[in-house]
C-alpha positions as CSV (number, residue, x, y, z in Angstrom):
1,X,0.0,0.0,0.0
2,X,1.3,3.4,-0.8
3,X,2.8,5.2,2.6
4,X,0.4,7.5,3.9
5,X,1.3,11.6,4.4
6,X,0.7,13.3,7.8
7,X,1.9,16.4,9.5
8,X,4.2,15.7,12.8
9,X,3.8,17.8,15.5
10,X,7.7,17.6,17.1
11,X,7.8,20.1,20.0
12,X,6.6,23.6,21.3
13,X,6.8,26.1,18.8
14,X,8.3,24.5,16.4
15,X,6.9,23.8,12.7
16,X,4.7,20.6,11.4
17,X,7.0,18.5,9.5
18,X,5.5,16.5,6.7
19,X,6.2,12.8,7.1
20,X,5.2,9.2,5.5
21,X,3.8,6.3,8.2
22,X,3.1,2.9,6.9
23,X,-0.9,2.4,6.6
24,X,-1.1,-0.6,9.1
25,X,-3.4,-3.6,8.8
26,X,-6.6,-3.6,10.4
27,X,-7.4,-6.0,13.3
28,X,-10.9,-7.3,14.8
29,X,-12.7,-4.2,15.4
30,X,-10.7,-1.4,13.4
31,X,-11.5,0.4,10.4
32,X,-9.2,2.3,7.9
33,X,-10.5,6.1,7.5
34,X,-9.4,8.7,4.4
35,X,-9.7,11.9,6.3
36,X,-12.0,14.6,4.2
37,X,-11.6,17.8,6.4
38,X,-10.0,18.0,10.3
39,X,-10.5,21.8,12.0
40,X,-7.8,22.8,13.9
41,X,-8.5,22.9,17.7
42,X,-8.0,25.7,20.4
43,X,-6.4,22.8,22.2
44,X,-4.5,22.1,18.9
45,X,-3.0,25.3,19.6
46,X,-1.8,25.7,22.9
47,X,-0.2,22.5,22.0
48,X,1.9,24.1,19.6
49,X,2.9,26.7,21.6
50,X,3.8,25.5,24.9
51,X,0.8,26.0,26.7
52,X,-0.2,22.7,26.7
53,X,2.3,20.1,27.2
54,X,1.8,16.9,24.9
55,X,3.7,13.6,23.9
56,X,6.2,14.3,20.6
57,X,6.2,13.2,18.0
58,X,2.9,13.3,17.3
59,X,0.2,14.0,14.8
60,X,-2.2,16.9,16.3
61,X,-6.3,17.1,15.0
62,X,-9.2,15.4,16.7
63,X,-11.8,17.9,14.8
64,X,-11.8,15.7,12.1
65,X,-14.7,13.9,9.6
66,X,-13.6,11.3,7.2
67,X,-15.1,8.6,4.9
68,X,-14.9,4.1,5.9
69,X,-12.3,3.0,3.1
70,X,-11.4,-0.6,4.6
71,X,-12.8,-2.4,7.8
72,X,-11.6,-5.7,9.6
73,X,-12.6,-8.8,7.7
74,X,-15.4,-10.9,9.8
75,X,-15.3,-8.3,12.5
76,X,-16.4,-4.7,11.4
77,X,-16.4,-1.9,14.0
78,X,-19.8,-0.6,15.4
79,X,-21.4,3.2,15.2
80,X,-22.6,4.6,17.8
81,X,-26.1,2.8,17.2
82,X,-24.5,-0.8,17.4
83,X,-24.7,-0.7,13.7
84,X,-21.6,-2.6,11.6
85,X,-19.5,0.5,10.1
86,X,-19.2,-0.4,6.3
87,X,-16.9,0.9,3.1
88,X,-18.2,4.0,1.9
89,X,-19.9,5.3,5.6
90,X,-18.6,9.0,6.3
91,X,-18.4,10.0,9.9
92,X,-17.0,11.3,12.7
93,X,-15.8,9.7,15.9
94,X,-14.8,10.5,19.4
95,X,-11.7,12.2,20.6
96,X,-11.4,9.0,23.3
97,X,-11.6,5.5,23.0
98,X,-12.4,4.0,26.0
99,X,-12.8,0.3,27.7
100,X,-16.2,-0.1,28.7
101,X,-15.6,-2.4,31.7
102,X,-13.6,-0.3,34.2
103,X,-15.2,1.6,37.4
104,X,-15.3,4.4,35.6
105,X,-17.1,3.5,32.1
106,X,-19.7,1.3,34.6
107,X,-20.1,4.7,36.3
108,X,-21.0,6.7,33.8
109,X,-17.8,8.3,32.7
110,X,-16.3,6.8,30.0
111,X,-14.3,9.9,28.8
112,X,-12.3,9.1,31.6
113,X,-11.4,5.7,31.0
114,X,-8.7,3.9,33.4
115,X,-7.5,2.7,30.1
116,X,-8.0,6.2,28.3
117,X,-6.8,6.8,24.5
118,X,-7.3,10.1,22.8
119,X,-7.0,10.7,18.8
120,X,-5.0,13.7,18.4
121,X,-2.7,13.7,21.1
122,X,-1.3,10.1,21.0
123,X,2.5,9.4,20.2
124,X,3.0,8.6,16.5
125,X,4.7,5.4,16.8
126,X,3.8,1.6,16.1
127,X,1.0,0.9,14.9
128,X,-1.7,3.7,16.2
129,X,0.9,6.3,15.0
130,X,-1.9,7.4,12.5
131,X,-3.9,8.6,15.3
132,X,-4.5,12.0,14.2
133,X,-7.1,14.3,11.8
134,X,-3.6,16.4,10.4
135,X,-3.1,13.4,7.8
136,X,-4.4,11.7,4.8
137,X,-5.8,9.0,6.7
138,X,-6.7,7.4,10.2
139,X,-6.6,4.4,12.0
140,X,-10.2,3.7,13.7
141,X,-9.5,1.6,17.0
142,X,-11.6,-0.6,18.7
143,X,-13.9,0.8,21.1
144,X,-14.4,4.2,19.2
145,X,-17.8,5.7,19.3
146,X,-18.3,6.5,15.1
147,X,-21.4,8.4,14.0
148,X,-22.8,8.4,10.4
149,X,-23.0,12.1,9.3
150,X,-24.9,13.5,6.3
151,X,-23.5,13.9,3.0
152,X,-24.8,16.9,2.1
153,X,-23.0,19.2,5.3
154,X,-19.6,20.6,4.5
155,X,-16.8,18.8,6.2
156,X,-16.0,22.2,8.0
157,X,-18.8,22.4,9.6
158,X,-19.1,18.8,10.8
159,X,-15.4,17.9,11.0
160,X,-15.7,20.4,15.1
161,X,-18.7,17.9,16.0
162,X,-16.2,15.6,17.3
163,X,-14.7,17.9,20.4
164,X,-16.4,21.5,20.0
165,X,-19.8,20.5,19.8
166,X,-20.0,17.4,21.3
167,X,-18.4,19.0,24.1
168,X,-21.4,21.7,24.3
169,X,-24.0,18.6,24.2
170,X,-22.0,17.2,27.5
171,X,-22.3,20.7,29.0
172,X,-25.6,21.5,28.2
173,X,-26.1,17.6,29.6
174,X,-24.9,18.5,33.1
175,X,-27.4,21.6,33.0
176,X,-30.9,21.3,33.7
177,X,-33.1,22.3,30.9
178,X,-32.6,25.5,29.4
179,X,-35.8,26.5,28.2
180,X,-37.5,29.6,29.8
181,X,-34.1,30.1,31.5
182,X,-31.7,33.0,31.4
183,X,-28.4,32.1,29.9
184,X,-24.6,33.9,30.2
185,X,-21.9,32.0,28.0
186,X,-18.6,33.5,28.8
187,X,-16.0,33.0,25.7
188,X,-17.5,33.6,22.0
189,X,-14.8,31.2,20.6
190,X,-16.2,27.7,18.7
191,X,-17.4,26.2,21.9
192,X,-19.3,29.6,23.3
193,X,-21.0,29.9,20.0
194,X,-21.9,27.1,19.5
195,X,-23.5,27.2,23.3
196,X,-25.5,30.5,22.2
197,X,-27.0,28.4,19.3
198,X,-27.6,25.4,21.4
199,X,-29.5,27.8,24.1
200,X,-31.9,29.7,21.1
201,X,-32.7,26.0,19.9
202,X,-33.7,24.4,23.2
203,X,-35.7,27.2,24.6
204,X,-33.7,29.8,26.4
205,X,-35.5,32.2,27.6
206,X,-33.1,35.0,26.8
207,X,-29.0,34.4,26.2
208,X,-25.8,36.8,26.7
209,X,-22.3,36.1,25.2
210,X,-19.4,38.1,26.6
211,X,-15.8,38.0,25.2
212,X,-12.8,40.2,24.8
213,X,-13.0,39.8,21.0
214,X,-15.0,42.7,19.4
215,X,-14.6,40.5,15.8
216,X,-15.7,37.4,18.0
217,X,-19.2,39.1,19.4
218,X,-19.9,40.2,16.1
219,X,-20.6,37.0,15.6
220,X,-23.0,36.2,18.3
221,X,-25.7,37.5,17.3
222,X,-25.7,35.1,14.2
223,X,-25.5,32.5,16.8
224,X,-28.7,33.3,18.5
225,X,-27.3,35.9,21.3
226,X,-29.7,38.0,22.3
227,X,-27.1,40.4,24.1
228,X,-22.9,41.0,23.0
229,X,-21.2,42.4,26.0
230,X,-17.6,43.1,26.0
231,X,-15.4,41.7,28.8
232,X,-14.1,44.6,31.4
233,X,-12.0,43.7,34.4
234,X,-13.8,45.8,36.6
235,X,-16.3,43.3,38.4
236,X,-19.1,46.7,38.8
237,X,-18.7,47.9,35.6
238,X,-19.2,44.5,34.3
239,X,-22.6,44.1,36.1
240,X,-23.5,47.1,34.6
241,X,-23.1,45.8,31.4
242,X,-24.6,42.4,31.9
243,X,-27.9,44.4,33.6
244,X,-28.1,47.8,31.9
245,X,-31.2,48.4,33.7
246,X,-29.9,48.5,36.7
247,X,-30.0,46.2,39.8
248,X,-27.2,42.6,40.4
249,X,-27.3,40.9,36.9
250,X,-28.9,37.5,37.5
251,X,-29.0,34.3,35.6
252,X,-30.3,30.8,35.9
253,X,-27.3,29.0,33.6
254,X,-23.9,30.2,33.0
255,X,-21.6,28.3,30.9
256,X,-18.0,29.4,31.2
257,X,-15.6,28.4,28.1
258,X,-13.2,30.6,28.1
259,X,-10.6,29.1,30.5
260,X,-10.1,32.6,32.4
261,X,-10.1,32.4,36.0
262,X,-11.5,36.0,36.0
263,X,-14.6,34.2,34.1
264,X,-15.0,31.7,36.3
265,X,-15.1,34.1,39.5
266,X,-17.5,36.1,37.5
267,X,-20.0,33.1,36.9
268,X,-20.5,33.0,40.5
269,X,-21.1,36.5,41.2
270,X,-23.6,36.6,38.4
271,X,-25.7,33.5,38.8
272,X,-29.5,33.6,40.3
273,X,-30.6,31.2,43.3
274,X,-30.9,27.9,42.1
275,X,-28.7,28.8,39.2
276,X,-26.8,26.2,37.1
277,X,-22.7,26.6,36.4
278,X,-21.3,24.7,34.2
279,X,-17.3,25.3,33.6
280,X,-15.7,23.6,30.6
281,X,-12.8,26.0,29.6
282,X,-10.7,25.9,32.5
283,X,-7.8,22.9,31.0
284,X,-5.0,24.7,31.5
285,X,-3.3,25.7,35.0
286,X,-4.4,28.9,36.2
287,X,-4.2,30.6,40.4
288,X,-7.1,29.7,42.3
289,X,-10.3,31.3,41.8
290,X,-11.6,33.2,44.5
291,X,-15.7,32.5,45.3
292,X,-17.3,33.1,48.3
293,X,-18.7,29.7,49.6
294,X,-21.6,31.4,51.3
295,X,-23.0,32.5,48.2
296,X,-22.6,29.3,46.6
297,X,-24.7,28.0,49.7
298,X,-27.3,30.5,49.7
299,X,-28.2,30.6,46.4
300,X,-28.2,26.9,46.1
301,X,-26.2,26.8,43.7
302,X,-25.0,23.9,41.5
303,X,-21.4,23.6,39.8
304,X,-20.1,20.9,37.2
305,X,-17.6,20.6,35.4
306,X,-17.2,19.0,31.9
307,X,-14.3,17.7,30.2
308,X,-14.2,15.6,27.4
309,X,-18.0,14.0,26.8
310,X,-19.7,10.9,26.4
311,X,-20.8,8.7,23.4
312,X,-24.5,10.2,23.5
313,X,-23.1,13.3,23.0
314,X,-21.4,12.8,20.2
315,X,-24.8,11.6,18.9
316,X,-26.6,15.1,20.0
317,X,-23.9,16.7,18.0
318,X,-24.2,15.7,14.9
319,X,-28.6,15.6,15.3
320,X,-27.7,19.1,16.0
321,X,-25.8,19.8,13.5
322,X,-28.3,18.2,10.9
323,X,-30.8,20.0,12.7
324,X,-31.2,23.2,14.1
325,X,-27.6,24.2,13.6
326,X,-28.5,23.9,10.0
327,X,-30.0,27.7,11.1
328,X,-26.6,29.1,12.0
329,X,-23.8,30.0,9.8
330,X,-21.2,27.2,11.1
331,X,-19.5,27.5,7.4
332,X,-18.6,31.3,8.3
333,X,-16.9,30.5,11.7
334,X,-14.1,28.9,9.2
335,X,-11.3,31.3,8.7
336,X,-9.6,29.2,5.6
337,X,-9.2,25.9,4.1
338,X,-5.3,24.6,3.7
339,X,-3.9,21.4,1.5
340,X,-1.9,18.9,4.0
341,X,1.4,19.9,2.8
342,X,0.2,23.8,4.6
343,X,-0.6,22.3,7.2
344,X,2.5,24.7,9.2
345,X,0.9,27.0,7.4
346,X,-2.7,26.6,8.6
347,X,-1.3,26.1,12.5
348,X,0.6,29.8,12.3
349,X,-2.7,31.5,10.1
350,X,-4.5,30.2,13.2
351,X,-2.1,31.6,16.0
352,X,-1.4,34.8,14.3
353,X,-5.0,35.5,13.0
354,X,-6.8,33.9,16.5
355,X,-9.3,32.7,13.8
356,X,-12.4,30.5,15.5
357,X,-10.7,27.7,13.1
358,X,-9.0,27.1,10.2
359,X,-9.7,23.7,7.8
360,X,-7.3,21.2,6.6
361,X,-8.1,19.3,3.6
362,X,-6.0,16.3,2.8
């Protein structure tokens, strides 16, 4: 079989190197994938520049959709449905691959697996070297949720369903039900926009996006915000802009994605009695946030946090995406569309631009 191209992530802040890997055979339960179109990440990002610390070499992209060339003989892996995966299928699949036996798969949280593997960030050696979306093609393990996706959605905008939005479906999951509910999402980047489209499709009684990014909460309103405010350090004069009318700013769900510790204290100051928090941004090491326990008590509040997501997510993803989402301009949030051999080039356009996301197309 002809070698197979991918772009090697080799340390911080250094460039993707193109490089050839050996397209391995396929063992019970596997599946050979030709990747279509993998977004690059946030997470992709602070890889490549330090802030995130991850195995070298590697081959970054877990935003990816693709298209079923080959699966095992006599033993075909499974969608999400418990349907055989055939030639021909395209779809997207989890960022983890979990056991399904351990305490915590029993328990309800597969994402974190005792026995956890993550495409994307994976050292590219042996025979899962082709682990990630930056390459012409992927190895599909066994134990991967895969979902069938449409073929008439452009890989860009179902390539994020497999980390962005999917991780929005787990954070809206740990929320009670959004409809009739004031909402705050703090961060406008692919996961708080997302959230503000989520929030006008299930309900939402009214919903707020703040972010530091004028370009960024341009864009909200597209995504169903009712209300753009722009970030200020100064806690008052950010209430006044959160409740123009006057009076504390109040709301019943506030999603945080943004990863700023100034955000997270915020979402406590700012959420109603019997409020729902949900934090999802904070992955990176940051100083404590300082909340005041006594409101959290009072207010009976309820706090969650969400990494990663579960296999049902994944599924609400992509429904949403062939759904609703089909009612918000996901296409636009796409800064540009790169060949694999730019992939360096794609990884610096997003850096330097701080684009939403940028495409790479095999």
């Amino acid at each position: 079989m002809n070698p197979i191209l991918a772009a090697v992530f080799s340390g911080a802040k250094r460039p993707l190197e193109l490089r050839e890997f050996p397209r391995p055979d396929l063992e019970p339960g596997e599946a050979w994938i030709r990747i279509e179109c993998c977004t690059v990440c946030g997470s992709d990002v602070h890889t490549a520049t330090g802030r995130r610390i991850e195995p070298s070499p590697s081959i970054l992209g877990h935003e990816a959709v693709g298209v079923v060339e080959e699966v095992a003989v006599g033993s075909p892996p499974v969608d999400a449905r418990g349907e055989p995966l055939r030639a021909g299928d395209r779809i997207v699949w989890s960022v983890i691959v979990s056991c399904g036996e351990c305490d915590r798969c029993a328990g309800g949280l597969p994402q974190k697996c005792r026995s956890l593997a993550k495409y994307g960030h994976a050292v590219a050696e042996g025979r899962f070297a082709l682990s990630g979306g930056i390459s012409q093609g992927l190895l599909l393990r066994r134990g991967s949720t895969a979902v069938r996706v449409p073929t008439d959605l452009p890989g860009e905008v179902l390539a994020p369903a497999s980390c962005a939005t999917a991780t929005v479906a787990a954070a809206f999951r740990a929320a009670r039900p959004v409809s009739g509910r004031r909402v705050l999402i703090l961060g406008a980047g692919m996961l708080g926009l997302t959230a503000s489209a989520f929030a006008r499709s299930r309900g939402a009684d009214s919903t707020t996006v703040v972010d530091v990014d004028p370009r960024r909460l341009t864009l909200a309103n597209d995504f169903g915000a009712d209300a753009a405010v722009a970030w200020v350090d100064e806690p008052g004069e950010l209430h006044r802009r959160l409740a123009p009318g006057g009076g504390a700013p109040r709301f019943d769900v506030v999603m945080e994605f943004s990863g700023a510790v100034e955000a997270v204290e915020a979402a406590f100051r700012v959420a109603d009695v019997g409020g729902d928090i949900v934090l999802v941004g904070s992955v990176a090491t940051s100083r404590p946030a300082r909340i005041d326990p006594e409101g959290v008590v009072r207010r009976c509040l309820s706090v969650r946090g969400v990494h990663n997501y579960a296999p049902d997510d994944l599924r609400d993803a992509v429904e949403f995406l062939d759904g609703p989402g089909r009612g918000f301009p996901f296409a636009k949030l796409i800064a540009a569309s790169f060949p694999l051999v730019e992939a360096d080039a794609a990884m610096r356009a997003m850096i330097r631009d701080r684009a939403v996301r940028v495409a790479i197309r095999p």
